[in-house]
C-alpha positions as CSV (number, residue, x, y, z in Angstrom):
1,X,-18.2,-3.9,211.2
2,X,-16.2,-0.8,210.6
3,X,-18.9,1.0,208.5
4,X,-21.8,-0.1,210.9
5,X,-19.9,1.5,213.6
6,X,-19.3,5.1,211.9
7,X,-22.7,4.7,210.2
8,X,-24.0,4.6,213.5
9,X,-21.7,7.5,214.6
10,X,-20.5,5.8,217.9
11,X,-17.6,7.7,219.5
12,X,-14.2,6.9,218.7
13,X,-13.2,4.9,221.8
14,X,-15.9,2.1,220.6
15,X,-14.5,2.3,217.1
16,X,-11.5,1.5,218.8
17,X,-12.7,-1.3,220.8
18,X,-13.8,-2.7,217.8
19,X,-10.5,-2.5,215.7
20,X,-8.8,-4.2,218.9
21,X,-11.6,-7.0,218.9
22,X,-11.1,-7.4,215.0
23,X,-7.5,-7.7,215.5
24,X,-8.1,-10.8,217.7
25,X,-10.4,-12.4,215.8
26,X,-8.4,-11.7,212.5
27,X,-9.4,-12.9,208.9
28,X,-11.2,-16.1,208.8
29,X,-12.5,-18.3,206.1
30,X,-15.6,-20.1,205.9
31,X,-16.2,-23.0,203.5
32,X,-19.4,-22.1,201.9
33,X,-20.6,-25.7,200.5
34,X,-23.0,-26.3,197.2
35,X,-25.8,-27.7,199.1
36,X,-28.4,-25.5,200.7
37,X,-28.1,-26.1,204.4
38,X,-24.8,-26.0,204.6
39,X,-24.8,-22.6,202.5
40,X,-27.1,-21.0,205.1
41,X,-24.6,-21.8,207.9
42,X,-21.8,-20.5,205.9
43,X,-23.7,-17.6,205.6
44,X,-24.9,-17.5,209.5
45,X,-21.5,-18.0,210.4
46,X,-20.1,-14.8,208.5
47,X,-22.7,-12.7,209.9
48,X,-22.6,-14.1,213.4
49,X,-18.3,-13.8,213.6
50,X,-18.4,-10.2,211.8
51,X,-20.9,-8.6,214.0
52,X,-20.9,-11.0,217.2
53,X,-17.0,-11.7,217.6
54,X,-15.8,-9.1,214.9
55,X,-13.8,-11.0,212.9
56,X,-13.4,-10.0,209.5
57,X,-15.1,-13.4,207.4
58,X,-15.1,-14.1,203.4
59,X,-16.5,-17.3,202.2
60,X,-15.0,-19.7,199.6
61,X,-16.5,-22.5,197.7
62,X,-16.3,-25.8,198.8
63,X,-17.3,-29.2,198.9
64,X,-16.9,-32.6,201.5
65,X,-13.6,-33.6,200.0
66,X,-11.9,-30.8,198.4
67,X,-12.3,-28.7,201.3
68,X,-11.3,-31.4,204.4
69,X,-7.9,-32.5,202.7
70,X,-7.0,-28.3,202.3
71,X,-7.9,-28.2,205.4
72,X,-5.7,-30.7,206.4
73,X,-2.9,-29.8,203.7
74,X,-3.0,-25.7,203.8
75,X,-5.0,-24.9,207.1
76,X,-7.3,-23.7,205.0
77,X,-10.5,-22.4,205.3
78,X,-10.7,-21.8,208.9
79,X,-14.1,-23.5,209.3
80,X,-16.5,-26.2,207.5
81,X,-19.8,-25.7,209.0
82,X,-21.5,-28.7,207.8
83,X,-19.5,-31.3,207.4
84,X,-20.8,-34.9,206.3
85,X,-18.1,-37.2,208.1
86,X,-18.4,-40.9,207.0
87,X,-17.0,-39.8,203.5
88,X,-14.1,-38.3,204.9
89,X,-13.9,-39.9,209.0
90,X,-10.5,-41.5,208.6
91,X,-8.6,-38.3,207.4
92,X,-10.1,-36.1,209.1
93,X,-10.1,-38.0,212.5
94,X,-6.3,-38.6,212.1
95,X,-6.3,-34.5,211.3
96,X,-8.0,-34.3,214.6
97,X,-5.4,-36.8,216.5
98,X,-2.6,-34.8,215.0
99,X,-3.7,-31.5,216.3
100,X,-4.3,-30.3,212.9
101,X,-7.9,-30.1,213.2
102,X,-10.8,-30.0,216.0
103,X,-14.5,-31.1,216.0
104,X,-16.6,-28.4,217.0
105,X,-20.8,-28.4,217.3
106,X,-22.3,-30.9,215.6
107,X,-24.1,-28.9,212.8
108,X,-27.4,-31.2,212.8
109,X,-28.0,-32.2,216.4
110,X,-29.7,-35.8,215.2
111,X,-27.5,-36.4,212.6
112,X,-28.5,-36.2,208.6
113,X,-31.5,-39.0,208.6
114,X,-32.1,-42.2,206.1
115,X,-35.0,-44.1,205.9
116,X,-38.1,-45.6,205.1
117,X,-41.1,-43.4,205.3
118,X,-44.9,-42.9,205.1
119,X,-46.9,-39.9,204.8
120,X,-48.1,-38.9,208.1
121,X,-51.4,-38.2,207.1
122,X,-51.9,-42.1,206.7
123,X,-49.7,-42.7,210.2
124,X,-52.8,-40.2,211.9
125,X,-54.9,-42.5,210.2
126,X,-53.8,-46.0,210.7
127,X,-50.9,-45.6,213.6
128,X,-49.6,-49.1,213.1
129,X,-48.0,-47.9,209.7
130,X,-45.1,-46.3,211.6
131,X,-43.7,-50.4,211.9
132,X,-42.5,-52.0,208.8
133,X,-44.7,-54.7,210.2
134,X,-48.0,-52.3,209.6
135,X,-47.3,-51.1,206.3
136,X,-46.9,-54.7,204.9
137,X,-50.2,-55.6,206.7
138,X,-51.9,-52.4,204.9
139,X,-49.5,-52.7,201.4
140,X,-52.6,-52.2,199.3
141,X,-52.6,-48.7,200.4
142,X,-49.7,-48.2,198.4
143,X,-51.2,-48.8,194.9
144,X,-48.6,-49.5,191.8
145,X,-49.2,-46.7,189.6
146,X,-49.5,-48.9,186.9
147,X,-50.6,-52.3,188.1
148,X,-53.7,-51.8,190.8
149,X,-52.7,-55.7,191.9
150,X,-49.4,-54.6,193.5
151,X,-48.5,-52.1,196.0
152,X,-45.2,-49.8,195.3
153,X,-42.0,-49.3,196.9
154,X,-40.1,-46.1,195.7
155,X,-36.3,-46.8,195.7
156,X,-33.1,-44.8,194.7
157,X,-32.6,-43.6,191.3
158,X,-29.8,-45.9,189.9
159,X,-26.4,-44.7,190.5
160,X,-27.1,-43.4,194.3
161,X,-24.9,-45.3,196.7
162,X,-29.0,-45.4,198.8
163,X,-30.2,-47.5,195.6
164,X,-27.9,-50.6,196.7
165,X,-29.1,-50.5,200.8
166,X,-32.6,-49.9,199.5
167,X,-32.9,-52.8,197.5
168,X,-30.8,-54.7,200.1
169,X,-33.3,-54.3,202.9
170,X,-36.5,-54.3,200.7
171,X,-34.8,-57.9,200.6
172,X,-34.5,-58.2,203.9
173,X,-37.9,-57.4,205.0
174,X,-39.1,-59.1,203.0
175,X,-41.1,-56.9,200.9
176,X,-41.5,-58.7,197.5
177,X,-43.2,-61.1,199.6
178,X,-45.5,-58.5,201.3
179,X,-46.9,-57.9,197.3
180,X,-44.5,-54.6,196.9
181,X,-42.6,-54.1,193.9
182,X,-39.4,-52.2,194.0
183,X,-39.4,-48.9,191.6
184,X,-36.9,-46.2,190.6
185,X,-37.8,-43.1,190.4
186,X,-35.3,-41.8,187.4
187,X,-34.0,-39.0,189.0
188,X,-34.1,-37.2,192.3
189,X,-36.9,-34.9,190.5
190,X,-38.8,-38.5,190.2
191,X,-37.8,-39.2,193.9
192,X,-39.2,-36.0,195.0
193,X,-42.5,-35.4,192.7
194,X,-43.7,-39.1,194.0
195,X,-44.0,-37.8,197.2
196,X,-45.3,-34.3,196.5
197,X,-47.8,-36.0,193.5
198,X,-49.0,-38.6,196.7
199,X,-49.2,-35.6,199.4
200,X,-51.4,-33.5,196.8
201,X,-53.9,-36.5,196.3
202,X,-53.8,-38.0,199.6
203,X,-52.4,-41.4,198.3
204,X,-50.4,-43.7,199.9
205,X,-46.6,-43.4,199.7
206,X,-44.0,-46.0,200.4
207,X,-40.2,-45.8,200.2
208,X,-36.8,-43.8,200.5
209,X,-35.7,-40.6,201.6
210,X,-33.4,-38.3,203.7
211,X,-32.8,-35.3,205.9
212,X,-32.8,-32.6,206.2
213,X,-34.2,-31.4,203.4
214,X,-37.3,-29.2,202.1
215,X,-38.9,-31.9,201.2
216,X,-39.3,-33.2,204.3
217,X,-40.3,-29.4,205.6
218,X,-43.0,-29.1,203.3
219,X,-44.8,-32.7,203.5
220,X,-44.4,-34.4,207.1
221,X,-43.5,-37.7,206.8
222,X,-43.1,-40.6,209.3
223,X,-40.0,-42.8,209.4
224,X,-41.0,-46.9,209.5
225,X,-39.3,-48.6,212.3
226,X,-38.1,-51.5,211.4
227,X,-37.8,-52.9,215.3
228,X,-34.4,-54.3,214.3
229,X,-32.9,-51.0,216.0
230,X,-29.2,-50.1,213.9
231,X,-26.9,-53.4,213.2
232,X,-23.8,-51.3,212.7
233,X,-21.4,-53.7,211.3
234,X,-24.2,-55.9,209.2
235,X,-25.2,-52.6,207.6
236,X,-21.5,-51.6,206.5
237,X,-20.5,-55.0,205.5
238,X,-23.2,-56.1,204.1
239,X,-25.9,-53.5,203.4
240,X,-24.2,-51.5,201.8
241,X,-22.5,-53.9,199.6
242,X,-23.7,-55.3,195.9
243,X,-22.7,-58.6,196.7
244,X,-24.6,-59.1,199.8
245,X,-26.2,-62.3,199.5
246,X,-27.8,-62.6,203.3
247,X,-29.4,-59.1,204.2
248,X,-30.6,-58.7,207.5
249,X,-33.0,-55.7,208.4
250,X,-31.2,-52.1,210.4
251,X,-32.2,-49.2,210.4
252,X,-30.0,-46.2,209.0
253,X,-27.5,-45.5,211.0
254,X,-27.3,-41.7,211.0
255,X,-24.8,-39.5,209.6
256,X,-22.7,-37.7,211.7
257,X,-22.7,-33.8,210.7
258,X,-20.2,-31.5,212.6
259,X,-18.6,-28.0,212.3
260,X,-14.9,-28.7,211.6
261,X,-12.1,-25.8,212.7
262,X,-8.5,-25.4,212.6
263,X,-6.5,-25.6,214.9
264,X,-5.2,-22.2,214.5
265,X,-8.6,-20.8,214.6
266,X,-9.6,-22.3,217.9
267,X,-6.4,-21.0,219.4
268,X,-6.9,-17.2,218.2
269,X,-10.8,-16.8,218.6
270,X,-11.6,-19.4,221.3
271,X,-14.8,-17.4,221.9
272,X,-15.6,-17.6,218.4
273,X,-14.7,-21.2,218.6
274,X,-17.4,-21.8,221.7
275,X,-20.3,-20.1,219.4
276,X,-19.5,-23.2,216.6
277,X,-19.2,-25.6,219.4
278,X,-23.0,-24.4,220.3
279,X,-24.5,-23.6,217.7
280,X,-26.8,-27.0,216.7
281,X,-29.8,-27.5,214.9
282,X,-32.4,-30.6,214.7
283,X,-33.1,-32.0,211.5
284,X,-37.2,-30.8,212.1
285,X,-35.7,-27.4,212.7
286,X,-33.1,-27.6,209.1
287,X,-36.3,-29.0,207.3
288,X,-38.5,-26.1,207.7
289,X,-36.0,-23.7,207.1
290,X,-35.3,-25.2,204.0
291,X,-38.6,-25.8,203.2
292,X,-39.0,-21.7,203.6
293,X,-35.7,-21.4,201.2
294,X,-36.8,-23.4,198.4
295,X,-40.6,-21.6,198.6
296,X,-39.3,-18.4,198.5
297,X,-36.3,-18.9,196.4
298,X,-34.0,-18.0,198.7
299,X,-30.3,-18.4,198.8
300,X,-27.8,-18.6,202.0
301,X,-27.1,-14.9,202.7
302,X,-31.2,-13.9,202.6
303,X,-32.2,-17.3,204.5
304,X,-29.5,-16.6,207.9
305,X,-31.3,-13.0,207.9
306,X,-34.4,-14.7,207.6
307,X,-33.5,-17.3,210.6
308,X,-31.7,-14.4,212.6
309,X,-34.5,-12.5,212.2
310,X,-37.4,-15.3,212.7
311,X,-35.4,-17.4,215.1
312,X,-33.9,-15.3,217.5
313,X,-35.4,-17.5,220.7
314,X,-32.8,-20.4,218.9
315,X,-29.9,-18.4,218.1
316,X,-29.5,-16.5,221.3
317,X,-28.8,-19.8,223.1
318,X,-25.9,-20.2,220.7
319,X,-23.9,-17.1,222.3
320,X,-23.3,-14.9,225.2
321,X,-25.7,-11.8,226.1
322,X,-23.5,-9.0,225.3
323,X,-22.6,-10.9,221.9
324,X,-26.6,-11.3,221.1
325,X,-27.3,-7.3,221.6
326,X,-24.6,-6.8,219.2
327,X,-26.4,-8.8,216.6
328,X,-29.5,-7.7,217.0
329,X,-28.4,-4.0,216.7
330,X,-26.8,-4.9,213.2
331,X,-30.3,-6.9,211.8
């Protein structure tokens, strides 16, 4: 922030402001995870602490696991901006009842999505297919590749944890029965080019995915309700289980994703700590931002000056007015 201001050539008395707001934000760390979304936040968050708050923010690598226990263990990094907690909840809501750690905003306002879907081009078309009900009274618009006389279900490649609920609710809903015939894709490749292989020909398209992701930026889909609403406990204890032997249909329950602090950090940049605790996005809103990433081939760093640039009517809800100006006047 240092250069922008003499680059700028405000007088001396701001520069000095500016050292004194530094101070009291200080040096903060920001876990910059491999996956994309959460490498665009890392990316939005350095941008948005240096100019908004002016704090003086590096990144670091991370992952889920690797970076909650040194945050536990060191106090270090400062902030995880997307953090998946079911894989971690226990430690890191222990952390949180020790005083170690805090919850901030959740990063992805609905939560990251699993599910069933259908292409919505076919949901315009035939509204019903948004219930599991529909799609197994129209299951011969989802054609088997390679046998025209049964309709396909697209699982998990094997090895996903998604590939054991999969294949416990196409159980459970009774699929086989329906005429559908469970398939793995191979690979997430497979998983992906199914759909964008369907969405090209205007086929029908039956099976697993997630959010947020680009793929569901660049082809709408539709999730299928299975009206059995989320059976929380059924789903851990048994859905998710290989040797579940009575599945009963649930939806997904959704993933909690939240920006996780320090302690330390909340207590020296509270204002700071009020832009994570606000700054949200929906999963609709992650997709198409990722979807604009992967066509562009764009990393973190040039996809939060794309969204800061692109989104402002999004972003300036995140922070106060005076801390807005300020980012605008260093885009």
């Amino acid at each position: 922030m240092r250069k922008t201001l003499v680059s700028l050539g405000l007088s001396t008395t701001l520069g000095l402001t500016a050292t004194s707001a530094l101070a009291e934000c200080g040096e903060v760390t920001i876990s910059d995870m491999n996956w994309t979304s959460a490498s665009f936040l890392a990316n939005l968050d350095k941008f948005i602490l240096e100019e908004g708050f002016g704090c003086s923010a590096s990144l670091i690598p991370g992952d889920t696991v690797p970076t909650s226990t040194s945050m536990i263990e060191k106090g270090e990094p400062d902030i995880a901006p997307e953090m998946w907690t079911n894989s971690v909840k226990e430690s890191i809501d222990n952390a949180v009842k020790g005083g170690d750690l805090h919850y901030a905003g959740q990063s992805l306002s609905d939560g990251g999505e699993e599910g069933f879907w259908v292409p919505k081009y076919l949901v315009d078309q035939y509204p019903e297919l948004a219930t599991i009900e529909g799609v197994k009274k129209h299951a011969k618009l989802f054609e088997h590749p390679e046998d025209p006389e049964k309709s396909m279900f697209m699982g998990c490649p094997a090895g996903w944890a998604c590939q054991i609920s999969s294949a416990n609710l196409y159980q459970a809903l009774g699929l086989k029965d329906a005429g559908f015939t469970l398939v793995d894709p191979g690979s997430s490749a497979g998983l992906t080019g199914s759909i964008a292989k369907s969405y090209e020909r205007k086929e029908g398209w039956f099976g697993y995915y997630w959010a947020p992701t680009a793929v569901m930026g660049r082809y709408p889909m539709v999730k299928v309700d299975f009206g059995s609403g989320v059976q929380l406990d059924h789903f851990m204890s048994c859905i998710t289980q290989k040797e579940c032997t009575d599945p009963k249909p649930s939806m997904f329950p959704p993933s909690p994703v939240w920006t996780v602090t320090t302690t330390s950090f909340k207590q020296k940049a509270p204002e700071a700590f009020a832009y994570l605790n606000s700054r949200s996005m929906s999963n609709a809103q992650m997709n198409e931002l990722l979807a604009w990433m992967e066509e562009n081939q764009a990393d973190g760093e040039y996809a939060a000056y794309h969204f800061l640039t692109e989104y402002e009517s999004i972003w300036s809800d995140w922070v106060p007015a005076d801390v807005a100006k300020k980012i605008k006047k260093a885009l």
